[in-house]
N, CA, C and O of each residue as an XYZ file, in Angstrom:
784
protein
N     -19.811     -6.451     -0.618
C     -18.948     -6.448     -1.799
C     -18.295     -5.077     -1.959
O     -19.063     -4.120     -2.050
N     -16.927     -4.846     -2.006
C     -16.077     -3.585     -2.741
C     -17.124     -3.136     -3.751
O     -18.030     -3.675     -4.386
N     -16.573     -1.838     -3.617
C     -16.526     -1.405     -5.597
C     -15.811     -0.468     -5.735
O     -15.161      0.034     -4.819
N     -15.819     -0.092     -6.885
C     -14.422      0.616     -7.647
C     -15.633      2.108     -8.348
O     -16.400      1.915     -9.291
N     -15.518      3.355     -7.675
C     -16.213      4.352     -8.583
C     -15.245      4.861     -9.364
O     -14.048      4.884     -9.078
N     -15.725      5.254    -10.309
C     -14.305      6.081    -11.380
C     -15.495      6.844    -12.275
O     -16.504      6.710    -12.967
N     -13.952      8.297    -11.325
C     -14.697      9.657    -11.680
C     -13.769     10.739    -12.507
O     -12.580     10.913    -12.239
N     -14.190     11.161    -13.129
C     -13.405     12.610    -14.491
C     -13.456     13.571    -14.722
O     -14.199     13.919    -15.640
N     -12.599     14.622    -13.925
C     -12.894     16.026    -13.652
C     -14.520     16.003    -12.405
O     -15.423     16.833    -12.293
N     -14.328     14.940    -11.817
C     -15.136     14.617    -10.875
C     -17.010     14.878    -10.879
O     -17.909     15.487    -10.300
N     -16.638     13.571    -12.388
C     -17.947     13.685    -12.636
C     -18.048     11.781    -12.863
O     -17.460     11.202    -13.777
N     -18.978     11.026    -11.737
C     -18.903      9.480    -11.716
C     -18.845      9.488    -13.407
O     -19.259     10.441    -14.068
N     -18.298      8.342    -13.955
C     -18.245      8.188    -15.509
C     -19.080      6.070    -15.404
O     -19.837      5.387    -16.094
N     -18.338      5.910    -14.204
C     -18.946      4.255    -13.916
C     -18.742      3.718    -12.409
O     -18.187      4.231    -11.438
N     -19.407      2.479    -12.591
C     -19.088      1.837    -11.137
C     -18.694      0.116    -11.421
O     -19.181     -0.443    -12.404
N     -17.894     -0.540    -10.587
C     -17.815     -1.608    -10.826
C     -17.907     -1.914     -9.489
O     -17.831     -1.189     -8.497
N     -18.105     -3.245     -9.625
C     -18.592     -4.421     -8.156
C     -17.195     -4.943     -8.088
O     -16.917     -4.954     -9.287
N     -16.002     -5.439     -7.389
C     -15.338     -6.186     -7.395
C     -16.175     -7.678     -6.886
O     -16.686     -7.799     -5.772
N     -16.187     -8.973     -8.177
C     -16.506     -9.774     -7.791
C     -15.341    -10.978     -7.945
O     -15.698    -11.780     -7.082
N     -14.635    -11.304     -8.320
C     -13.227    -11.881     -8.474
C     -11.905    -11.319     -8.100
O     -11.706    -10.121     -8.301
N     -11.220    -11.873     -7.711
C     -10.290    -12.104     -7.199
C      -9.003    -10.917     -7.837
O      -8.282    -10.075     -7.300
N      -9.240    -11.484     -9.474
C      -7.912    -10.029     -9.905
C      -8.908     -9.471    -10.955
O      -9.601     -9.984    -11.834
N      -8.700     -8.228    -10.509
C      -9.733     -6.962    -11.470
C      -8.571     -6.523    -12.238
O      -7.679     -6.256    -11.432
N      -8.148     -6.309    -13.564
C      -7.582     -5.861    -14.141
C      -7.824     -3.914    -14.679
O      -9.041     -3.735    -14.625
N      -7.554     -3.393    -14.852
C      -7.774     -1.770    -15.294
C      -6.874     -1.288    -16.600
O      -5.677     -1.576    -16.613
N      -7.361     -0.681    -17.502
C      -6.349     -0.527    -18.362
C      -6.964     -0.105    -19.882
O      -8.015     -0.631    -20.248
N      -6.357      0.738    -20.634
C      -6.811      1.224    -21.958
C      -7.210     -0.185    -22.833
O      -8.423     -0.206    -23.046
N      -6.639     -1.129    -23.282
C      -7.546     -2.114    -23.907
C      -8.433     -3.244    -23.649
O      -8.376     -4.025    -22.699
N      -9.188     -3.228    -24.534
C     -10.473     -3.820    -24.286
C     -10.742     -5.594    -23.193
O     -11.739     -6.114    -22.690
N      -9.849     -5.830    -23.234
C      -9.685     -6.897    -22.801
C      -9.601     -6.707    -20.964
O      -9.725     -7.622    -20.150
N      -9.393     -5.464    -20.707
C      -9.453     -5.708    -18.621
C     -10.742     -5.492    -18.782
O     -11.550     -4.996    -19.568
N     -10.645     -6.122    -17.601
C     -12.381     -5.612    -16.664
C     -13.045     -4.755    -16.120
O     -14.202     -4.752    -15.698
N     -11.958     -3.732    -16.153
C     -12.723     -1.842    -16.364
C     -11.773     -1.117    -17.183
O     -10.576     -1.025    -16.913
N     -12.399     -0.553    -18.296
C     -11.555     -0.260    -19.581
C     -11.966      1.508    -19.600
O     -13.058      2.050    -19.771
N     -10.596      2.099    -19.348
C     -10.418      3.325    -19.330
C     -10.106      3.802    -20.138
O      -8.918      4.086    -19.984
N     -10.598      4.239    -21.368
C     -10.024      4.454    -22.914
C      -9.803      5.959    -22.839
O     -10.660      6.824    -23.020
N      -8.150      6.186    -22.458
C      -7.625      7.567    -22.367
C      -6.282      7.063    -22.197
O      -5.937      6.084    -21.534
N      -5.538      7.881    -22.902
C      -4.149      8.141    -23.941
C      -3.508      8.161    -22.159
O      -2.826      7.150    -21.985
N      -3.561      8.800    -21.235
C      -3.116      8.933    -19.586
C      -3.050      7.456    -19.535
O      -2.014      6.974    -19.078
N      -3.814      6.809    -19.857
C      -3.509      5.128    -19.228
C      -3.190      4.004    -19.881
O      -3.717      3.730    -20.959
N      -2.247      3.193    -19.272
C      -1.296      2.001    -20.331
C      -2.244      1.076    -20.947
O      -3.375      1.359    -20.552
N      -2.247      0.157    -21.696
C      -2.844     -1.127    -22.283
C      -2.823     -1.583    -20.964
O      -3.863     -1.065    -20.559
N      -2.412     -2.124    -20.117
C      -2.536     -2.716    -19.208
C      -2.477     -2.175    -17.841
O      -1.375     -2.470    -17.381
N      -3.022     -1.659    -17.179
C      -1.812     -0.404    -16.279
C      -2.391     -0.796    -14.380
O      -2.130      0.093    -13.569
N      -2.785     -1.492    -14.090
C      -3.491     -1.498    -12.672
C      -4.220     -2.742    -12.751
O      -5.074     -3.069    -13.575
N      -3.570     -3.642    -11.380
C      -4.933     -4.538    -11.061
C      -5.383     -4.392     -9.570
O      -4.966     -3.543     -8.783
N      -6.227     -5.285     -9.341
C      -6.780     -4.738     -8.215
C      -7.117     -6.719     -7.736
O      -7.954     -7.496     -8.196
N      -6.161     -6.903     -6.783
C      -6.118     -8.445     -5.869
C      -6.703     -8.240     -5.055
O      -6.632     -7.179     -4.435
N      -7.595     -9.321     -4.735
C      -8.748     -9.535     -3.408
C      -8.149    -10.868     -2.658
O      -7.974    -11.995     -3.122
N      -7.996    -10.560     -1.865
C      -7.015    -11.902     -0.815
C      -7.577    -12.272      0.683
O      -7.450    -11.329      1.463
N      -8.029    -13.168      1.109
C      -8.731    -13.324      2.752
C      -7.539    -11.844      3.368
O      -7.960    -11.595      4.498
N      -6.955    -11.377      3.220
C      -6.613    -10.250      3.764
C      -6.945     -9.113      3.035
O      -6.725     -8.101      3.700
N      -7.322     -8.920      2.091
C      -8.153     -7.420      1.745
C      -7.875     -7.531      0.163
O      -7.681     -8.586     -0.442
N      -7.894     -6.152     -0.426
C      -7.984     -6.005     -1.433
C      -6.403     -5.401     -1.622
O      -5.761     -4.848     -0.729
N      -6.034     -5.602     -2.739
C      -4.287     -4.698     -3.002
C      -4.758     -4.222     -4.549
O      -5.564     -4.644     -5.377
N      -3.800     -3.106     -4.469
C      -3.641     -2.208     -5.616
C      -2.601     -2.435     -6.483
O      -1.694     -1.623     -6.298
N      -2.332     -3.408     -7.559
C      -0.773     -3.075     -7.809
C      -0.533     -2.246     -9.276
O      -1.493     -2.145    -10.040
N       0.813     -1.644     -9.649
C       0.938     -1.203    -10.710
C       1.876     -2.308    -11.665
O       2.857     -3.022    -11.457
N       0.770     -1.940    -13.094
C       1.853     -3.745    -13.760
C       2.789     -2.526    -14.939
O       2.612     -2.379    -16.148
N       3.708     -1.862    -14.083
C       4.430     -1.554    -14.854
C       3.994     -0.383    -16.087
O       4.132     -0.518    -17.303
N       3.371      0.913    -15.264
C       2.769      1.265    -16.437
C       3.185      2.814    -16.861
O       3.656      3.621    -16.059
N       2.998      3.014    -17.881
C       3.701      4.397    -18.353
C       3.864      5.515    -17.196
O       4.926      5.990    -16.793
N       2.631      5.802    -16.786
C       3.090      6.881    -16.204
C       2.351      6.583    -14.020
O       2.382      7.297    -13.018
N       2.037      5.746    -14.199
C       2.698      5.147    -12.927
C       0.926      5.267    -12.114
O       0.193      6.076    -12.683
N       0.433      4.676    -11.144
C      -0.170      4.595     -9.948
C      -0.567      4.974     -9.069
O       0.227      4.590     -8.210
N      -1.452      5.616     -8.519
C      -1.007      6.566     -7.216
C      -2.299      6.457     -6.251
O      -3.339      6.967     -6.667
N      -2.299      5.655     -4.648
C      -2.944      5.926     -4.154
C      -3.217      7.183     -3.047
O      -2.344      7.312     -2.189
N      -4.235      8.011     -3.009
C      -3.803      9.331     -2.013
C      -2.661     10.437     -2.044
O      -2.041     11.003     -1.143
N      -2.622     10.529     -3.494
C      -1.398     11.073     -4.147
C      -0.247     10.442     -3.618
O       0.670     11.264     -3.614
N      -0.004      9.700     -3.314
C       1.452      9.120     -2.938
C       1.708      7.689     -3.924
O       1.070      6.655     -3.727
N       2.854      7.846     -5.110
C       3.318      6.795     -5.810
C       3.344      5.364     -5.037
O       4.084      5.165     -4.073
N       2.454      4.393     -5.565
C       2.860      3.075     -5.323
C       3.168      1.452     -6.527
O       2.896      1.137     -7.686
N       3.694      0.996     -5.642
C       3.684     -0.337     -6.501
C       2.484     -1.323     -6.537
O       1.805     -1.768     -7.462
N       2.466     -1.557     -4.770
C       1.210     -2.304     -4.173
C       1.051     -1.633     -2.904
O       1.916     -1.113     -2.199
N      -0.197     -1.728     -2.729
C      -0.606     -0.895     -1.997
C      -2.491     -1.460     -1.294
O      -3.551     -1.360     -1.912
N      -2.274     -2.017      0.137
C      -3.175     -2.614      0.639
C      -4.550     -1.231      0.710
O      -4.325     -0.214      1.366
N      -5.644     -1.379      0.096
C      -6.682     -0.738     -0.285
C      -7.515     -0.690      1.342
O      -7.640     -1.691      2.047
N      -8.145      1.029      1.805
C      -8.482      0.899      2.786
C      -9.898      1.595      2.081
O      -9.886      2.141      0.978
N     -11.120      1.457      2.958
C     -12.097      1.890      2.280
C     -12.051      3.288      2.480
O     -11.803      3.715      3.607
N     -12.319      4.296      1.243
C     -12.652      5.741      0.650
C     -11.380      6.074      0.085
O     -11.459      7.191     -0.427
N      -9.801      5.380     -0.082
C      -9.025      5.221     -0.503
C      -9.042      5.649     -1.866
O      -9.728      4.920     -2.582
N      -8.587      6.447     -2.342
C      -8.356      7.671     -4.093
C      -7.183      7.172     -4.850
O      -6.065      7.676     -4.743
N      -7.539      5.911     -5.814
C      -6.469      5.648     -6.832
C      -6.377      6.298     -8.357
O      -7.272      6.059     -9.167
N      -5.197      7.166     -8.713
C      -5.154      8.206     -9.493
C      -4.913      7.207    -10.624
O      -3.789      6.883    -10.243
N      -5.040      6.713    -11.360
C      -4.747      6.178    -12.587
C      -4.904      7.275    -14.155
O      -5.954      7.747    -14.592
N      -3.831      7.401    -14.599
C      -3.845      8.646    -15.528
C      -4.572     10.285    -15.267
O      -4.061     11.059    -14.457
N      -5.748     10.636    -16.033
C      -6.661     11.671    -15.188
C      -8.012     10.911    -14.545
O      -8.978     11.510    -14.071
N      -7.884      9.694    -14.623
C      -9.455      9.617    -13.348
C      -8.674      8.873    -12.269
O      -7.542      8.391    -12.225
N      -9.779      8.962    -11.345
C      -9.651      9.009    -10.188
C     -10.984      7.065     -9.842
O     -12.122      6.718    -10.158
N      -9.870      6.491     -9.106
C     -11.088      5.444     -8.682
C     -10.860      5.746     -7.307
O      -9.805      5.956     -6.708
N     -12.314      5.724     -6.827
C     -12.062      5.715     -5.291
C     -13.257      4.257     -4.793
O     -14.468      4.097     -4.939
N     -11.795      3.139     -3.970
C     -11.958      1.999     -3.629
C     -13.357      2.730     -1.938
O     -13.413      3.620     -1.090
N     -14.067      1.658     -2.390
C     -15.106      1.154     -1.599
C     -16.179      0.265     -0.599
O     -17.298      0.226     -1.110
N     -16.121     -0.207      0.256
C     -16.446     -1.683      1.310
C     -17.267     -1.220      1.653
O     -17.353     -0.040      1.992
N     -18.135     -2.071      1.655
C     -19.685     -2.569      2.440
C     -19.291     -2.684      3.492
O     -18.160     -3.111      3.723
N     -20.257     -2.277      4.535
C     -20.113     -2.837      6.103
C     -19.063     -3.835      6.669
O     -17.967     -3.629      7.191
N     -19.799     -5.076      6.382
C     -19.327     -6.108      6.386
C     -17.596     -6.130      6.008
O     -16.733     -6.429      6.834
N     -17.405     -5.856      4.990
C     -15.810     -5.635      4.520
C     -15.068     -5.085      5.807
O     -14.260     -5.618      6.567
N     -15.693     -3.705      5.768
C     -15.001     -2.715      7.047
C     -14.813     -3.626      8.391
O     -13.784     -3.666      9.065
N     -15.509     -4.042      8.536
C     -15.918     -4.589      9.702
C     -14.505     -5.641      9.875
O     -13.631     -5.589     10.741
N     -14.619     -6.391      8.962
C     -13.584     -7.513      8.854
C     -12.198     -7.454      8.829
O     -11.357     -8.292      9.156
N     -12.093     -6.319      8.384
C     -10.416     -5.423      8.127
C     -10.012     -4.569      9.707
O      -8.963     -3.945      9.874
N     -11.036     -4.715     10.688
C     -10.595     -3.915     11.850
C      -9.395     -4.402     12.301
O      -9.315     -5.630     12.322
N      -8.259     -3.656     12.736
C      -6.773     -4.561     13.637
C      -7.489     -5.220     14.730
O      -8.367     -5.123     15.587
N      -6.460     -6.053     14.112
C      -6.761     -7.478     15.691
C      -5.654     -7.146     16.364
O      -4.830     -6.397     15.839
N      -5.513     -7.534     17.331
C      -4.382     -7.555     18.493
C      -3.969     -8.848     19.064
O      -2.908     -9.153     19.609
N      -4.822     -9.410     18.873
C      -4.880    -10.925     19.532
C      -3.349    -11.350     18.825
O      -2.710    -11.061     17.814
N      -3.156    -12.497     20.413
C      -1.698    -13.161     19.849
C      -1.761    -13.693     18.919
O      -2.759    -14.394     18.747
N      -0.584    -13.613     17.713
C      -0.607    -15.026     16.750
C       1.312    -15.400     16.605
O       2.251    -14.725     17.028
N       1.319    -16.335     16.066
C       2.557    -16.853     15.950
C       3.627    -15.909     15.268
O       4.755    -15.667     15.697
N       2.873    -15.296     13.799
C       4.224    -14.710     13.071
C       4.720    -13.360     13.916
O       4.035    -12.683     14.682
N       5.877    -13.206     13.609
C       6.811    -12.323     14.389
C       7.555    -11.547     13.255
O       8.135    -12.233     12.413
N       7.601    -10.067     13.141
C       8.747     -9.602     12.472
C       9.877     -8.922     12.959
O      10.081     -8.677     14.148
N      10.478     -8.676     12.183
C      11.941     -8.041     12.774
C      12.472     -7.097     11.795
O      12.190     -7.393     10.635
N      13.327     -5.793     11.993
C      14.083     -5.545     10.845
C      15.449     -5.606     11.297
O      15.803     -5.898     12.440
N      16.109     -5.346     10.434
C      17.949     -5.752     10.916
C      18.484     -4.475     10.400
O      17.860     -4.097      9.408
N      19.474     -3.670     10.775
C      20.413     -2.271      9.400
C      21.232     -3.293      9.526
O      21.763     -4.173     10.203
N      20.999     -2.502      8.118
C      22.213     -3.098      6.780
C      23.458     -2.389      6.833
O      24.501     -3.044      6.844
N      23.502     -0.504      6.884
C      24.526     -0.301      6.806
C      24.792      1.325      7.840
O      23.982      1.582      8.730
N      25.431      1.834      7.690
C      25.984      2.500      9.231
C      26.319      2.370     10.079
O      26.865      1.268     10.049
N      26.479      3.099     11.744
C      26.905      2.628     12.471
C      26.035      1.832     13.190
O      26.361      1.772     14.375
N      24.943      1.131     12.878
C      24.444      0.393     13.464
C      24.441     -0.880     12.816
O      24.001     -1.968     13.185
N      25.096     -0.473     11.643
C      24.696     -2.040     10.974
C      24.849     -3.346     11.814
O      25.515     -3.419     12.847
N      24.275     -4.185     11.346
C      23.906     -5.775     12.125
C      22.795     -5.733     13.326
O      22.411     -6.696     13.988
N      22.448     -4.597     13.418
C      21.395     -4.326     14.681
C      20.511     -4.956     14.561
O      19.909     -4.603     13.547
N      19.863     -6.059     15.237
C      18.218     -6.203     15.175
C      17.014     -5.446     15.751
O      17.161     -5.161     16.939
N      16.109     -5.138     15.315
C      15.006     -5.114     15.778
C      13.533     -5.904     15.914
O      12.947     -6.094     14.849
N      12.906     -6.367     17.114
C      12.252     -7.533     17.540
C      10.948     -6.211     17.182
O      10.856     -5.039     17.549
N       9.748     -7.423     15.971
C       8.049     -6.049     16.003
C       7.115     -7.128     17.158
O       6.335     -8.073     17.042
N       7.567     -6.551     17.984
C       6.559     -7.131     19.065
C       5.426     -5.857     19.563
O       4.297     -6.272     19.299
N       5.402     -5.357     19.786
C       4.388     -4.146     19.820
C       3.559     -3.392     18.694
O       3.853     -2.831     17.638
N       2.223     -3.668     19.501
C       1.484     -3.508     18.060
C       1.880     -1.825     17.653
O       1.090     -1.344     16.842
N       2.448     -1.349     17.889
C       3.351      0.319     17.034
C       4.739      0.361     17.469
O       5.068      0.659     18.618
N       5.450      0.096     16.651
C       6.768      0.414     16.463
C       7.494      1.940     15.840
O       7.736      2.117     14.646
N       7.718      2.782     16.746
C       7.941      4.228     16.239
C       9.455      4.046     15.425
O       9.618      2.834     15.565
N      10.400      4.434     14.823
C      11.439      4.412     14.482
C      12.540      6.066     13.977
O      12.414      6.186     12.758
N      12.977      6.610     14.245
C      13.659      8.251     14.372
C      13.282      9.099     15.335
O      12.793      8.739     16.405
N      13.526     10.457     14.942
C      13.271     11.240     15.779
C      11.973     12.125     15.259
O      11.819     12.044     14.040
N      10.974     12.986     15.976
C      10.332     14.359     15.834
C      11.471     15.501     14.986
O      10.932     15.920     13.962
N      12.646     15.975     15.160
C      13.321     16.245     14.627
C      13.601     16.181     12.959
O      13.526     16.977     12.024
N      13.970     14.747     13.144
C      14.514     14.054     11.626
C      13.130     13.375     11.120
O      12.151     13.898     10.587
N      13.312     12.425     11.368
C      12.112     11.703     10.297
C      11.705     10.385     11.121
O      12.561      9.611     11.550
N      10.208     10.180     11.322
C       9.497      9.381     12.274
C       8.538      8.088     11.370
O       7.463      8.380     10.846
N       8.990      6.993     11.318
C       8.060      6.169     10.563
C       7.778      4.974     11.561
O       8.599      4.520     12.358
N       6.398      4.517     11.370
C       5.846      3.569     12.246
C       5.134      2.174     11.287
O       4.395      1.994     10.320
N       5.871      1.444     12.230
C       5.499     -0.058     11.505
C       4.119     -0.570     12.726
O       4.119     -0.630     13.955
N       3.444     -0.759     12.071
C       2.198     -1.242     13.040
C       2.080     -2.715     12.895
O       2.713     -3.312     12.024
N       1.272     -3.324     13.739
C       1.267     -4.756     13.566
C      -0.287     -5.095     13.556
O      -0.851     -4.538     14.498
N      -1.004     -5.730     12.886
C      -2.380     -5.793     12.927
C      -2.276     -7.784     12.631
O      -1.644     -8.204     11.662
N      -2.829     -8.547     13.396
C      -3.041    -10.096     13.326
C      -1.659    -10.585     12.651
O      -0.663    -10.409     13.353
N      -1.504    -11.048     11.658
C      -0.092    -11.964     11.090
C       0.677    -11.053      9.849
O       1.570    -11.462      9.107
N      -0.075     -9.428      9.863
C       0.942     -8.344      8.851
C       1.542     -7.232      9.939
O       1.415     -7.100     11.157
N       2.013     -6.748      9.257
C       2.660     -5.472      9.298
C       2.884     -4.261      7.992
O       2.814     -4.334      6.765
N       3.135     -3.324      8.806
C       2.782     -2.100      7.840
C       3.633     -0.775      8.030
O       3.890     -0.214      9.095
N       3.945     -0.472      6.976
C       4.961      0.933      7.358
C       4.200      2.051      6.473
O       3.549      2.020      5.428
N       4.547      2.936      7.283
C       4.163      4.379      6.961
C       4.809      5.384      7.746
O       5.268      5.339      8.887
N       4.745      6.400      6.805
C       5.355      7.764      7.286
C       4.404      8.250      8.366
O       3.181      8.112      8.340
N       5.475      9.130      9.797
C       4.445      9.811     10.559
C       4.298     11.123     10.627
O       3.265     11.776     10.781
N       6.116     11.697     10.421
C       6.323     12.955     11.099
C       7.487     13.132     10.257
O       8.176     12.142     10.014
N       7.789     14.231      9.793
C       9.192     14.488      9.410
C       9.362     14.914      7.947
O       8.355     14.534      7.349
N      10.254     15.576      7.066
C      10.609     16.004      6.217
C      10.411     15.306      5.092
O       9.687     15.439      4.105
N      11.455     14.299      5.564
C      11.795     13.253      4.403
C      11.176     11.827      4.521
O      11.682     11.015      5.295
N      10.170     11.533      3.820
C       9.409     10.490      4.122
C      10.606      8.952      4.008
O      11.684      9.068      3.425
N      10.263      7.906      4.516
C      11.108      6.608      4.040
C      10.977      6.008      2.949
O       9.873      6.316      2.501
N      11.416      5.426      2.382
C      11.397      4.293      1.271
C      11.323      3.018      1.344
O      12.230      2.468      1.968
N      10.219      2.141      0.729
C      10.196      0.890      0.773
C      10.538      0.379     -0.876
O       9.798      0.576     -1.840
N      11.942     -0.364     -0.892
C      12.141     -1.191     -1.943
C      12.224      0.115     -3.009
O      11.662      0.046     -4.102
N      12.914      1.210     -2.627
C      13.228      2.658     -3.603
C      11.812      3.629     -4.024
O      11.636      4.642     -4.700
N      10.969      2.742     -3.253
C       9.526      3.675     -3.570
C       8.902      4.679     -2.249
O       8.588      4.155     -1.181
N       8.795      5.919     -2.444
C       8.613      6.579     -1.024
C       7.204      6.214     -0.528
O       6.282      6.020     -1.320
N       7.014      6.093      1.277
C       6.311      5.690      1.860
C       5.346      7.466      2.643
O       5.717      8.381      3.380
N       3.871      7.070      1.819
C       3.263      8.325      2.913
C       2.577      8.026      3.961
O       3.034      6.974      4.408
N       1.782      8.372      4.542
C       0.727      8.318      5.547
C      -0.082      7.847      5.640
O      -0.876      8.136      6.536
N      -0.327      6.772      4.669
C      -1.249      5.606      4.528
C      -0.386      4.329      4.435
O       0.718      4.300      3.892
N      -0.887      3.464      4.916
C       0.248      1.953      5.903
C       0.154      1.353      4.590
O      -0.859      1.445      3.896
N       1.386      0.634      4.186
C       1.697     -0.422      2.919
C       2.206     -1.492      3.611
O       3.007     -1.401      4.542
N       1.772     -2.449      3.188
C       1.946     -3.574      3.753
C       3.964     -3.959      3.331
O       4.722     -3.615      2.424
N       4.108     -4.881      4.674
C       5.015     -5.237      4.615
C       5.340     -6.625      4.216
O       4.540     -7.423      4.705
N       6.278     -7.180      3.469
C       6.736     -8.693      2.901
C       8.039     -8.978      3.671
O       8.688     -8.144      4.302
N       8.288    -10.131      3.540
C       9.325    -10.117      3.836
C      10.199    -10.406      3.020
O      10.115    -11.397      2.295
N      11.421     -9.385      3.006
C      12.804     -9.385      2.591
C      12.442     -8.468      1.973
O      12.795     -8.601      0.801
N      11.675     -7.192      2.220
C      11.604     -5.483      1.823
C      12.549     -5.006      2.139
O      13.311     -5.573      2.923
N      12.833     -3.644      1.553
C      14.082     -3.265      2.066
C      13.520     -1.659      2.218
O      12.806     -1.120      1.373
N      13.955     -1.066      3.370
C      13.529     -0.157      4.217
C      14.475      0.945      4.514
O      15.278      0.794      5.435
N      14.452      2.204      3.718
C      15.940      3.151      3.639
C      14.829      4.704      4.059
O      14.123      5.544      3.501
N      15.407      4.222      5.660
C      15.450      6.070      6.308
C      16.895      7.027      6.462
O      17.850      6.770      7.195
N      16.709      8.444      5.347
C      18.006      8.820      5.751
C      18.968      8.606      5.267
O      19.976      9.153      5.714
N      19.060      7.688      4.111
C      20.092      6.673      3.776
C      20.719      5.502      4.640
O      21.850      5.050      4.462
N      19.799      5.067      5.622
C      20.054      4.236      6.034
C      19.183      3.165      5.479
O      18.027      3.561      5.336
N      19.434      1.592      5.026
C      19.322      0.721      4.811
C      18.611     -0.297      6.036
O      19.192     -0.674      7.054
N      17.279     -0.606      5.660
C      16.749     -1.617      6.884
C      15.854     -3.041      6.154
O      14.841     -3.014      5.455
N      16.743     -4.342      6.669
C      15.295     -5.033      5.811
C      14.778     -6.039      7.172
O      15.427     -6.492      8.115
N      13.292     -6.159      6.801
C      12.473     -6.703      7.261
C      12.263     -8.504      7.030
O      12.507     -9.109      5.986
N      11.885     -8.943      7.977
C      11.957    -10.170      8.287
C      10.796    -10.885      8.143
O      10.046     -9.909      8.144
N      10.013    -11.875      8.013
C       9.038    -12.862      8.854
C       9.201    -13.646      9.327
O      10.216    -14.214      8.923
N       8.710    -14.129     10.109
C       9.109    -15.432     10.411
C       7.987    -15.968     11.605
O       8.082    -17.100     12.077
């Protein structure tokens, strides 16, 4: 089983078990771990458990989300993973077993992605994600890699100045899962992603 520690000025304050599916987080009494501090919304963070892992999302909240200091919306939870919610800190947690289950597969499966540019001189370009690492720029400019693990994919920043953006939100060094019909801007260039 996950769990969720949440710590304050890095002192544990509690622990929760994730045992259902959506864990809610949030200043009133009504979520299922209740953080009563003025830093965090009435409603501000849930936490989805899915046969593919656990996700982080933000429901829209004052002052915003953050796993590994890097701003997110949703954000696929890896274990020892540091979600900043106002001033505490939860840091997501897996049992063996969990870890174990989340390792990349490689093995063939059917879904396939792709991204296409939208705009520059490449626009209309496709790109086929057949390799489980897809590098994309230069060492130079800015380097982001879409990985492929069983029937997802994942982007993250590798190398470079200016990190990318998924859907206007910047991407760091920890992999966010990919949907399809994301939209993917290195550079000011425009890229969206496919499934199929």
């Amino acid at each position: 089983m996950a769990k969720i520690i949440v710590t304050f000025n890095g002192l544990v304050q509690q622990e929760y078990g994730i045992t259902k599916s959506r864990v809610t987080v949030g200043r009133r009494p009504g979520n299922d771990l209740v953080i009563d501090h003025l830093t965090v919304s009435g409603q501000h963070a849930a936490i989805d458990t899915t046969s593919s892992g656990s996700f982080v999302l933000d429901l829209g909240s004052t002052n915003g989300t953050m796993v590994n200091n890097q701003p997110v919306k949703k954000h696929l939870l890896q274990h020892g993973d540091v979600i900043d919610i106002g001033k505490y800190k939860l840091r997501f947690q897996q049992d063996a077993s969990a870890q174990a289950h989340n390792i990349p597969v490689t093995a063939h499966n059917a879904l396939t992605g792709k991204i296409k540019v939208l705009n520059g001189p490449n626009a209309g370009k496709e790109l086929a994600l057949t390799k489980p690492l897809t590098t994309i720029g230069s060492p130079a400019t800015l380097v982001m890699a879409i990985s492929k693990q069983t029937d997802q994919f994942f982007l993250r920043h590798v190398e470079g100045r200016d990190a990318p953006k998924l859907n206007g939100v910047l991407v760091g060094s920890e992999p966010v899962l990919l949907k399809g019909g994301d939209i993917i801007e290195m550079l000011g260039v425009q890229m969206q992603f496919f499934l199929s």
